[in-house]
DSSP file (Angstrom, degrees, kcal/mol; ACC not computed):
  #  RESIDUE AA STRUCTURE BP1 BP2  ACC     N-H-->O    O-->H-N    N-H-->O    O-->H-N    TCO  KAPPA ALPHA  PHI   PSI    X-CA   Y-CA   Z-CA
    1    1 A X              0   0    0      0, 0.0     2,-0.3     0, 0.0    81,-0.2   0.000 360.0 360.0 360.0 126.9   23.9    1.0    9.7
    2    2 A X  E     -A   81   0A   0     79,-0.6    79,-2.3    80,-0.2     2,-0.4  -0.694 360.0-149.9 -81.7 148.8   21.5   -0.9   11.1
    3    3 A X  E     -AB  80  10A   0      7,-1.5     7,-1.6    -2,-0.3     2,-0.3  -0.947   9.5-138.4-147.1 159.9   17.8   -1.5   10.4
    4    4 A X  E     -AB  79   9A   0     75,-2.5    75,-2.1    -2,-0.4     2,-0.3  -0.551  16.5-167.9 -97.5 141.7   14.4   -2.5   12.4
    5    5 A X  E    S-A   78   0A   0      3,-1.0     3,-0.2    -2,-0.3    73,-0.2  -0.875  72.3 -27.0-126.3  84.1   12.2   -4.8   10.7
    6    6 A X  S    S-     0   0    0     71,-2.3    72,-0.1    -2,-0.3     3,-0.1   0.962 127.8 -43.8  68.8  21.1    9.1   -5.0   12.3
    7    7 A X  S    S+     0   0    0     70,-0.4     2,-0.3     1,-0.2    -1,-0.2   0.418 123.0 108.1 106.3   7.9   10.2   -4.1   15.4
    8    8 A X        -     0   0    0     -3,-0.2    -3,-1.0    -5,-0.0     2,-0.5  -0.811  67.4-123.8-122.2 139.4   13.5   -6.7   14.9
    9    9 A X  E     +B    4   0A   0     -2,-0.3     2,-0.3    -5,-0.2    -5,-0.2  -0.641  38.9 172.2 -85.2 151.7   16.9   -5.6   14.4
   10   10 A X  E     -B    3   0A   0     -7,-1.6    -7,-1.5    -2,-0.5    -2,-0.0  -0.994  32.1 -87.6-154.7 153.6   18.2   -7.0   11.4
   11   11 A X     >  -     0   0    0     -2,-0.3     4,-2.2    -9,-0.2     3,-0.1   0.318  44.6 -97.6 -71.9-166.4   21.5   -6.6    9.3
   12   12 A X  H  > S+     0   0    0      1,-0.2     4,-0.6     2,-0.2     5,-0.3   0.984 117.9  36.9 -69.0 -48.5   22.0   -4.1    6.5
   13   13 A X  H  > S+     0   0    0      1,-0.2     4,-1.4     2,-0.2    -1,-0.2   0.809 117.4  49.9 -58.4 -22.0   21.3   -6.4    3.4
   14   14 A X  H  > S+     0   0    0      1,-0.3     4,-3.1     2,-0.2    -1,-0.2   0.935 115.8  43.4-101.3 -34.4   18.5   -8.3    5.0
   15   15 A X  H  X S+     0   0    0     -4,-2.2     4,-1.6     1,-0.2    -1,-0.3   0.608 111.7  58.2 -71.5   6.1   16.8   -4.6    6.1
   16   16 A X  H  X S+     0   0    0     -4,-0.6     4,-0.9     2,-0.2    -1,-0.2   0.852 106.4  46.2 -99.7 -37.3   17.6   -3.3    2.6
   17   17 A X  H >X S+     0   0    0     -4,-1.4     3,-2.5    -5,-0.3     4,-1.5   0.979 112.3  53.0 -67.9 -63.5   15.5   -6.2    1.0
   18   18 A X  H 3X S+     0   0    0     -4,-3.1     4,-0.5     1,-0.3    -1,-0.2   0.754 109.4  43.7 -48.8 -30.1   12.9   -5.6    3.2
   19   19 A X  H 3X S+     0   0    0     -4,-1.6     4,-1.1     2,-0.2    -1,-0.3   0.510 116.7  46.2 -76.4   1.8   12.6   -2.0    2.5
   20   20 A X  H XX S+     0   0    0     -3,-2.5     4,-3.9    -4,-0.9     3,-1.2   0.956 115.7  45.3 -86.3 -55.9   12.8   -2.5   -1.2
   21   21 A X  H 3< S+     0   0    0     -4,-1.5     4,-0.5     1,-0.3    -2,-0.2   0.688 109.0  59.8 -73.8 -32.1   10.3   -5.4   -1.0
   22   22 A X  H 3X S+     0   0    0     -4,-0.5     4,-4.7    -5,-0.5    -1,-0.3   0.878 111.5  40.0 -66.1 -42.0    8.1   -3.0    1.4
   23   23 A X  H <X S+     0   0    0     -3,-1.2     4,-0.6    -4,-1.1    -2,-0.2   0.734 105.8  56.3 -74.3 -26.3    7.8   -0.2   -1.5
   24   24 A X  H  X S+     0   0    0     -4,-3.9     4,-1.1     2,-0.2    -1,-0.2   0.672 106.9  53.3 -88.0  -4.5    7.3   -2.0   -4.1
   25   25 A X  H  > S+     0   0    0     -4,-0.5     4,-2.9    -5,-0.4     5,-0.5   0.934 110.4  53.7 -68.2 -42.9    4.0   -3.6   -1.9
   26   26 A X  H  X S+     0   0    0     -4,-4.7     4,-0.6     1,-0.2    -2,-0.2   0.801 105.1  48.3 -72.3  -6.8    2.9   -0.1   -1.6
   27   27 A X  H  X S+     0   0    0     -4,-0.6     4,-3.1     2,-0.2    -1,-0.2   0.870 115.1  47.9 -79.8 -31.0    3.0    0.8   -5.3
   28   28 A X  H  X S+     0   0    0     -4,-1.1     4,-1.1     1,-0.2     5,-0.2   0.821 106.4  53.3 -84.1 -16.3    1.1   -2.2   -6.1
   29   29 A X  H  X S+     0   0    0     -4,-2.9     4,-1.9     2,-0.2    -1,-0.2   0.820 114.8  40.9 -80.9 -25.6   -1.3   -1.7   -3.7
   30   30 A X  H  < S+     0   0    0     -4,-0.6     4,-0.4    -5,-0.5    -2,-0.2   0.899 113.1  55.1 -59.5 -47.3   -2.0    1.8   -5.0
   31   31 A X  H  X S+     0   0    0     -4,-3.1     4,-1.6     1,-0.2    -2,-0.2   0.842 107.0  54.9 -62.4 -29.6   -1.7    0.5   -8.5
   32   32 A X  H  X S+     0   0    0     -4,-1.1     4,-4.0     1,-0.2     5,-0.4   0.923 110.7  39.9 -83.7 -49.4   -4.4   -2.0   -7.4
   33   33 A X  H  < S+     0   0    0     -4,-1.9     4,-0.4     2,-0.2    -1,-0.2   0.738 110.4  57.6 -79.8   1.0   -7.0    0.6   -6.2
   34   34 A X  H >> S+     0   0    0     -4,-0.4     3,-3.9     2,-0.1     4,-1.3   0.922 109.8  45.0 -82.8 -69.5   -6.3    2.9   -9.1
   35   35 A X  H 3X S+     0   0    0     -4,-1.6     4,-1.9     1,-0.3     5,-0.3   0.789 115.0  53.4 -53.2 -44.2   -7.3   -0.3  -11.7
   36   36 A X  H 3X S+     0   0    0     -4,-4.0     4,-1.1     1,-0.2    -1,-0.3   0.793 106.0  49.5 -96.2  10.7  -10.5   -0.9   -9.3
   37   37 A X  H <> S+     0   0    0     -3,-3.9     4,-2.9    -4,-0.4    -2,-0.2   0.879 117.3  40.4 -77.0 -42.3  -11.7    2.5   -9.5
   38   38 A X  H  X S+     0   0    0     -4,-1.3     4,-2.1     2,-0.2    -2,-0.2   0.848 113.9  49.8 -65.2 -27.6  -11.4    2.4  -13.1
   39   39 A X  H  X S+     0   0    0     -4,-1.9     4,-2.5     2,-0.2    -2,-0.2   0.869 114.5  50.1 -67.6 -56.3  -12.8   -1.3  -13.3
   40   40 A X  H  X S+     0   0    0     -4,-1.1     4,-4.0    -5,-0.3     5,-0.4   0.964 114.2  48.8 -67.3 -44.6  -16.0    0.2  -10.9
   41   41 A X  H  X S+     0   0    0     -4,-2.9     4,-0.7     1,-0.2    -2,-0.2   0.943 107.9  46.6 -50.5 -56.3  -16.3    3.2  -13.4
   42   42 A X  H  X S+     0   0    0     -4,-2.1     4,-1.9     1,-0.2    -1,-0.2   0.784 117.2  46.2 -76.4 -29.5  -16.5    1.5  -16.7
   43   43 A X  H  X S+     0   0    0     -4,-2.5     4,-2.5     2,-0.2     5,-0.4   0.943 114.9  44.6 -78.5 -37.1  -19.0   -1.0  -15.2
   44   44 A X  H  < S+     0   0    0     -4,-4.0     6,-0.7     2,-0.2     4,-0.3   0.745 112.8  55.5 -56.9  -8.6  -21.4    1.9  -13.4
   45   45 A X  H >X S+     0   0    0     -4,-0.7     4,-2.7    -5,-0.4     3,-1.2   0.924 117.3  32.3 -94.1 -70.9  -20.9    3.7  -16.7
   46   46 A X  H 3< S+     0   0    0     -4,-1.9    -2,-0.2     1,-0.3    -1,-0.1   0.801 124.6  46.0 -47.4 -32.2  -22.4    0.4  -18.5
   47   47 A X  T 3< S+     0   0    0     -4,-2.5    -1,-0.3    -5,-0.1    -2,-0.2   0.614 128.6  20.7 -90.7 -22.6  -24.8   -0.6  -15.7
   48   48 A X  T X4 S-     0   0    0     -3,-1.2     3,-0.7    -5,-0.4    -2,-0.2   0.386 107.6-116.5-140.8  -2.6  -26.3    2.6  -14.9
   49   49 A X  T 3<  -     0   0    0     -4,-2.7    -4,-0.2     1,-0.2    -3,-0.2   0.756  66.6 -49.1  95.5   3.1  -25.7    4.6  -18.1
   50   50 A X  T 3  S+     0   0    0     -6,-0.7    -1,-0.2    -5,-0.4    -5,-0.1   0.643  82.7 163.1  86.4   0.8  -23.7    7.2  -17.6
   51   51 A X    <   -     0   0    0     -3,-0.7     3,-0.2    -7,-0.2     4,-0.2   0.031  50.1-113.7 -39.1 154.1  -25.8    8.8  -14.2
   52   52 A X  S >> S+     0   0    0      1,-0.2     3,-0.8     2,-0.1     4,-0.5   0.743 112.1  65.7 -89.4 -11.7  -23.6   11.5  -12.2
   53   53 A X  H 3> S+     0   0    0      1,-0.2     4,-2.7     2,-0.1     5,-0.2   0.715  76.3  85.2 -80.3  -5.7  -23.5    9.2   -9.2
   54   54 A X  H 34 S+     0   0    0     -3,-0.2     4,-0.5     1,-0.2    -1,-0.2   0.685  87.3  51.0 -57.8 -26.8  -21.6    6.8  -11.0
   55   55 A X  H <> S+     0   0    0     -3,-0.8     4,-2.6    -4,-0.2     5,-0.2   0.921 109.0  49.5 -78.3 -56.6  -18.3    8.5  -10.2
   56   56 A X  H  X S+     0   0    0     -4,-0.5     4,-2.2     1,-0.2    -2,-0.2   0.985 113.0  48.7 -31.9 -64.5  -19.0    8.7   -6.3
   57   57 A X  H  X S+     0   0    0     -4,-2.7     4,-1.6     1,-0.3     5,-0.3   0.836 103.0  58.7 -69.7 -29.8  -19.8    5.3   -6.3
   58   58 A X  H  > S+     0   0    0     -4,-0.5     4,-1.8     2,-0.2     5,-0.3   0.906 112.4  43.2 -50.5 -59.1  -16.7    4.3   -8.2
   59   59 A X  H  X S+     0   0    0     -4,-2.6     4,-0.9     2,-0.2    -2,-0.2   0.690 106.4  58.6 -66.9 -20.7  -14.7    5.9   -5.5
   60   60 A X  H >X S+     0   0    0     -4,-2.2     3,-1.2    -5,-0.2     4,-1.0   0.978 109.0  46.6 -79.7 -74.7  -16.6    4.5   -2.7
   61   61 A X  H 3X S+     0   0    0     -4,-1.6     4,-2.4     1,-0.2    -2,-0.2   0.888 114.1  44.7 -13.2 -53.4  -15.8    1.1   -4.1
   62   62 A X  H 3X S+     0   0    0     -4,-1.8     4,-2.2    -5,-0.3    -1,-0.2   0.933 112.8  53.1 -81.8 -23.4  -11.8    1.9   -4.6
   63   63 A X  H <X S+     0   0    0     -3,-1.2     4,-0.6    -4,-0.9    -1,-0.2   0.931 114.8  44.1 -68.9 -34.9  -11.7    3.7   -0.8
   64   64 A X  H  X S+     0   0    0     -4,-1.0     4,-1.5     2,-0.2    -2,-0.2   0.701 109.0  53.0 -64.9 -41.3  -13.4    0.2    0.2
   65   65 A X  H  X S+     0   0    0     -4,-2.4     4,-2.7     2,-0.2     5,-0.4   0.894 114.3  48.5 -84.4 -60.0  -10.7   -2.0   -2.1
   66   66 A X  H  < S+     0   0    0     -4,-2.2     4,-0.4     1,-0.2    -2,-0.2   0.725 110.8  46.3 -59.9 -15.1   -7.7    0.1    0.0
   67   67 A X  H  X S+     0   0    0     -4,-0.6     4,-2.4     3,-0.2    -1,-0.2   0.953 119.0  39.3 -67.4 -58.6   -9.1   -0.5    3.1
   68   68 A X  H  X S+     0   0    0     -4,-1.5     4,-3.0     2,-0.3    -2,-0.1   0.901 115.7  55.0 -41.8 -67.0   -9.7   -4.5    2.4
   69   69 A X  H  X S+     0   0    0     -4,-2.7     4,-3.0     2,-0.2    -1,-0.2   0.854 107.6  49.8 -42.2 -42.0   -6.6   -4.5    0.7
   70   70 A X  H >4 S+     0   0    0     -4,-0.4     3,-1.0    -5,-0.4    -2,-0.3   0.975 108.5  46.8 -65.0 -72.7   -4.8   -3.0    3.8
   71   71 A X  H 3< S+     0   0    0     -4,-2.4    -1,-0.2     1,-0.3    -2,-0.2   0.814 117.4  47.2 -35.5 -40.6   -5.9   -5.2    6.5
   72   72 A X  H 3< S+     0   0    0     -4,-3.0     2,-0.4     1,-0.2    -1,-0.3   0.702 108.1  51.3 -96.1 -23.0   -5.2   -8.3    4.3
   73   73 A X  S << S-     0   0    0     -4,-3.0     2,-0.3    -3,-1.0    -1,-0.2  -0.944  77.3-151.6-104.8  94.9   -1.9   -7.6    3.1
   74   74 A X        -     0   0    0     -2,-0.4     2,-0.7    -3,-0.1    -3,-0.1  -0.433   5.2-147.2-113.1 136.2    0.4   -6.7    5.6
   75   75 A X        -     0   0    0     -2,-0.3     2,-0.3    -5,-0.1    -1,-0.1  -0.894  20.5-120.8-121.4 112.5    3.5   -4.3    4.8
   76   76 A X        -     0   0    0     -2,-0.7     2,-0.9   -58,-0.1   -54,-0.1  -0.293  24.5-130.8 -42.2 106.9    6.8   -4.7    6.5
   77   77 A X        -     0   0    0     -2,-0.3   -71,-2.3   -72,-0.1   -70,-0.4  -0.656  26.0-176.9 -95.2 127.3    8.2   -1.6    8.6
   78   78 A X  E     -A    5   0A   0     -2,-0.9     2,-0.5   -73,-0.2   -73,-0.2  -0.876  12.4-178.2-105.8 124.1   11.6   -0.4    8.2
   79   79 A X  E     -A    4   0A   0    -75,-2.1   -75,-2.5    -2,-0.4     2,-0.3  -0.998  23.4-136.3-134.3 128.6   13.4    2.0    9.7
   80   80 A X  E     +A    3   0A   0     -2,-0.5     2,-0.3   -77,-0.2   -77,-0.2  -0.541  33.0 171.1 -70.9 110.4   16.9    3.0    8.9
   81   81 A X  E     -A    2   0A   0    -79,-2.3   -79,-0.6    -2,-0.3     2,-0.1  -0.952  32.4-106.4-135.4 153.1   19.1    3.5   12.4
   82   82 A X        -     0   0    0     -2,-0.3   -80,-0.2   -81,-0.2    -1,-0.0  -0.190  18.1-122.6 -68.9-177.7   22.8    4.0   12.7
   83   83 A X  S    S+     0   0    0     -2,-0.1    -1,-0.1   -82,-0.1     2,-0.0   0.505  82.8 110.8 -96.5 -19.1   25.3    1.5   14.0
   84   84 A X  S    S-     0   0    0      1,-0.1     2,-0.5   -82,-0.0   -82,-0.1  -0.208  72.7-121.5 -58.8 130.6   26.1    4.0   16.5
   85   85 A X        -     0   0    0     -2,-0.0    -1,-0.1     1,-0.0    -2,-0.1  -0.714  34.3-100.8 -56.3 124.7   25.3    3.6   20.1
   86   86 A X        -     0   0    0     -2,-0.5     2,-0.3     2,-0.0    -1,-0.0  -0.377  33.9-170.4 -17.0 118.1   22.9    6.2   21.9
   87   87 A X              0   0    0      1,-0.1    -3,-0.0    -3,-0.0     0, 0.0  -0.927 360.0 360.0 -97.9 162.0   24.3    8.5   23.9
   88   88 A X              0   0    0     -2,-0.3    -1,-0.1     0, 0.0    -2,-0.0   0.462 360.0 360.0 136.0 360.0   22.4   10.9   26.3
């Protein structure tokens, strides 16, 4: 089995680190926007009192932090192919 790295073929161990290393960015980037929706809550909650827009805005903030986060941190793609030749 082979696998494609960014658009490069590359052997089985090296594409197996890369997908490992690829999933565990996307949990942390997840992990990251969960902690700065809570981080944006607890401060609108302190800053503004407890107001119902303080949730909205909390989320507007953590859609903003995934966005950022995406552009700036750039996650390897892997795809899993056989060793096989094409036929067809």
């Amino acid at each position: 089995m082979t696998y494609d790295v960014d658009g490069n073929d590359t052997c089985e161990s090296c594409g197996t680190v890369q997908d490992e290393r690829s999933r565990a960015l996307g949990s942390a980037l997840l992990t990251l926007v969960g902690v700065g929706y809570l981080a944006a809550l607890a401060l609108g909650y302190v800053l503004f009192r407890g107001r119902p827009f303080v949730g909205g805005f909390s989320a507007v903030i953590a859609i903003a932090l995934g966005r950022t986060l995406q552009t700036h941190v750039r996650l390897p793609v892997v795809t899993r192919r056989s060793s096989e030749p094409h036929t067809g």
